[in-house]
C-alpha positions in Angstrom: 153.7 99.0 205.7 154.1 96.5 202.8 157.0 96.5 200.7 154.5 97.5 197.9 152.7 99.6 199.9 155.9 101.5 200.4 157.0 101.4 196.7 153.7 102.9 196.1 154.0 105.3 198.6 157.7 106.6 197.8 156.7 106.6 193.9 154.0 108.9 194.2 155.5 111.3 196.7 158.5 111.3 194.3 156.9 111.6 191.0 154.6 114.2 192.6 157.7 116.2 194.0 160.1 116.4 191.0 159.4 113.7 188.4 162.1 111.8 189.1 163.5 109.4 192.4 165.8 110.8 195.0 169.2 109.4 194.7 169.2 107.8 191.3 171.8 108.8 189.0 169.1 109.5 186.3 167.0 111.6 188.5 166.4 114.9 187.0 166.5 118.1 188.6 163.6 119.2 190.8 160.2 120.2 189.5 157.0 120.8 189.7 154.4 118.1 189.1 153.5 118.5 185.2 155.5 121.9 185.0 152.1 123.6 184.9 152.6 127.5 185.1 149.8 129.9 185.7 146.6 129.4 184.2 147.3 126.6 182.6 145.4 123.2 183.3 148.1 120.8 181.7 151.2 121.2 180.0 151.4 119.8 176.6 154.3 119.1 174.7 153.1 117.8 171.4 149.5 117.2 169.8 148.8 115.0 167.0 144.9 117.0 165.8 143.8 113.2 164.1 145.0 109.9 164.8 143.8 106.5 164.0 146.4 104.4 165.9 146.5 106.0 169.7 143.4 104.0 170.3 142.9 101.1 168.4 139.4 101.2 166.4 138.8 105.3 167.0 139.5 108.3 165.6 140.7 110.6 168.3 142.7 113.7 168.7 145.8 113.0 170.9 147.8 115.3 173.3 151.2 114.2 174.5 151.6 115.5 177.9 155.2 117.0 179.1 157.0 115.0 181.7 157.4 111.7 183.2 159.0 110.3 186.5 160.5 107.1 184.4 163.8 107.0 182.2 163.5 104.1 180.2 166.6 103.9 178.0 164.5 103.3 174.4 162.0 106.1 175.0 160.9 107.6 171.5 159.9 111.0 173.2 162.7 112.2 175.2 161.5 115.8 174.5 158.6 114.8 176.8 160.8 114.0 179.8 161.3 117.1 181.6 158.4 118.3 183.3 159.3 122.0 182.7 160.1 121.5 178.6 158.3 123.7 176.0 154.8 123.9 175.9 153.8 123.4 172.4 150.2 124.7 173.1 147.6 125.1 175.7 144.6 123.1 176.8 142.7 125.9 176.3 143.6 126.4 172.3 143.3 122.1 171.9 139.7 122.5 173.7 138.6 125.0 171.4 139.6 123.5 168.5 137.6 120.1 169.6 134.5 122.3 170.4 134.4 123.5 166.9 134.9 120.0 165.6 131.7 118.2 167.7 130.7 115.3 166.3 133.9 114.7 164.1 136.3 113.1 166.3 135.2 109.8 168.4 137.6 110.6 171.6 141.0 112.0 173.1 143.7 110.6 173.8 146.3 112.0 176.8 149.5 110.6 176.3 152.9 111.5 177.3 155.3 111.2 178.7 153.0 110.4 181.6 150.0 111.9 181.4 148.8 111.5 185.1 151.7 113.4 186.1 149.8 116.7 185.5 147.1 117.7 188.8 144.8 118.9 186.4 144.2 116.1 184.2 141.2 115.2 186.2 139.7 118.7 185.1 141.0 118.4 181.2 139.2 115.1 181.1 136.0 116.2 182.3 136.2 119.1 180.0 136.9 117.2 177.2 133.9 114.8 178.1 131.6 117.8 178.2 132.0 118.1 174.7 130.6 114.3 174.1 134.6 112.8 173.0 135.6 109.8 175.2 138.8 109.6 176.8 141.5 107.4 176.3 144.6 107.5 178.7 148.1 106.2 177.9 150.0 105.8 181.4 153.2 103.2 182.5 151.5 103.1 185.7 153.4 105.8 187.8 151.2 106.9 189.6 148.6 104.5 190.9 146.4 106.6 193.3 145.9 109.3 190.3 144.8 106.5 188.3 142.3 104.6 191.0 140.3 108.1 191.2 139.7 108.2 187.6 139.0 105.2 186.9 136.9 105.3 190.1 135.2 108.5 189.2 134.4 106.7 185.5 136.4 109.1 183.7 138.6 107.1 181.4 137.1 105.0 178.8 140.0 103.0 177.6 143.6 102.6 179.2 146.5 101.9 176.9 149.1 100.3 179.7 152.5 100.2 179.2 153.6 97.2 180.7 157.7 97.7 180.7 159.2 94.4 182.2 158.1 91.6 184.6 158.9 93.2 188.3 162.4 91.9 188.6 163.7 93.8 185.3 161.7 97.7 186.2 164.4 99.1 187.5 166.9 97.7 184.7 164.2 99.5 182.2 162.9 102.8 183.9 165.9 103.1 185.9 163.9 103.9 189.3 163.6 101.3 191.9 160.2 101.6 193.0 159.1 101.9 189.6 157.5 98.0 189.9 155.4 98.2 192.9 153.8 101.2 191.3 153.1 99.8 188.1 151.8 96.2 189.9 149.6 98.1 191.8 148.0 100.3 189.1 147.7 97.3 186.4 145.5 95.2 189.5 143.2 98.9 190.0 143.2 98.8 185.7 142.0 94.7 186.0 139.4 95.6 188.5 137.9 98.4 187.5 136.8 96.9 184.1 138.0 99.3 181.5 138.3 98.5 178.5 142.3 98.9 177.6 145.4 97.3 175.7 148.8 95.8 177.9 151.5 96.8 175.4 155.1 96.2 176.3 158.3 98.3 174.2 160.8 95.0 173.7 164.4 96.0 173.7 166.3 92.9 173.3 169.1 94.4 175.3 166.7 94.5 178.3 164.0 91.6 177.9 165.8 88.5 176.9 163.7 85.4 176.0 163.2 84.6 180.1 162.3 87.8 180.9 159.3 87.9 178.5 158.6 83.9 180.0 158.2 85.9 183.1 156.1 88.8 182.1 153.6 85.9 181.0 153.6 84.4 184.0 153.3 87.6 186.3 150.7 88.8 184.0 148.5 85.5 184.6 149.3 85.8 188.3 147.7 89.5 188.4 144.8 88.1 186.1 145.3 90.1 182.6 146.3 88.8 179.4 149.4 88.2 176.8 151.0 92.1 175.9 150.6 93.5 172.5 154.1 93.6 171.8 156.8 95.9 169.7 160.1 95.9 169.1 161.9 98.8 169.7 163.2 101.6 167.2 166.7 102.3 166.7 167.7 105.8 166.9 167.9 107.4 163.4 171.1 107.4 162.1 
């Protein structure tokens, strides 16, 4: 097996496990993919009802799912880590509230966290097509065979990637080791597949010093896609 092969390998049977990496020192404790308790399809811990900037160009309803494998130091939803936190409502009360809205809103928007840590996002998003929205997905990239059979089963319209750091500098941002050959391998399935989406990469000057970015370019024209939208990152409020 390939070194990336493995990485791919060890990061989804982790992430799929307990949302975090065995052995790290920022691995959380063990869960349940998504948290999802009975009945529910996903777990949702926040939902903004109307956004204009999740998904540049539409106006789309936006849920931000709970939990993510990753522990990037700058993340501006920490609430959303833990895969067991607080729901903050069901799928079922955010799908009846977009039936009753038809022809208002252009899409969704599944966010996170990471939003293919949940098992039944395949189901929420074919749900929420039945109602005529189209889907956006916002993902780091965690989980790469999740991702190849949506985008292989045409179910995602537009991907917002997070592209964290060139390869060498994953770990230093998400703080899990395998973290790059997962993310390499979904960005090539995102090229390929011919999705429309936007690379956007979170720039902490502490962690992505002027060479670092040099070599995000330069992996990202090796792997065929183009220049990151790019954003500094937010201090903590005081």
């Amino acid at each position: 097996m390939s070194g990336e092969a493995a990485g791919e390998a060890a990061g989804e049977a982790a992430g799929e496990a307990a949302g975090g990496t065995a052995g790290s020192p920022l691995t959380p404790p063990a869960e349940p993919a998504g948290g999802v308790g009975p009945g529910e399809v996903i777990r949702i811990g926040g939902w903004s009802r109307l956004s204009t900037c999740d998904w540049p160009g539409r106006l789309v309803t936006t849920v931000f799912c709970q939990g993510c494998p990753w522990r990037c130091g700058y993340c501006h939803n920490p609430g959303l880590l833990p895969a067991r936190g607080p729901a903050a409502v069901s799928w079922n009360e955010v799908l009846g509230h977009l039936a009753r809205r038809t022809g208002l809103l252009d899409g969704i928007v599944f966010s996170g966290g990471e939003p293919l840590l949940q098992r039944g996002l395949p189901q929420a998003v074919r749900e929420a097509r039945a109602l005529g929205l189209e889907v956006g997905l916002h993902t780091g990239g965690a989980f790469p065979r999740r991702l190849a059979r949506l985008l292989e089963a045409g179910l995602l319209d537009w991907v917002g990637f997070d592209v964290k750091a060139p390869p060498g500098r994953y770990e230093k941002v998400t703080g899990i080791g395998h973290a790059a050959a997962s993310a390499e391998r979904s960005l090539r399935l995102l090229l390929a597949s011919g999705v429309p989406h936007q690379l956007r990469t979170t720039v902490d000057p502490a962690l992505l010093d002027a060479p670092a970015m040099a070599d995000l370019d330069a992996w990202l024209a090796e792997v065929g896609g183009t220049p990151t939208h790019r954003q500094t990152v937010r201090p903590p409020a005081a």
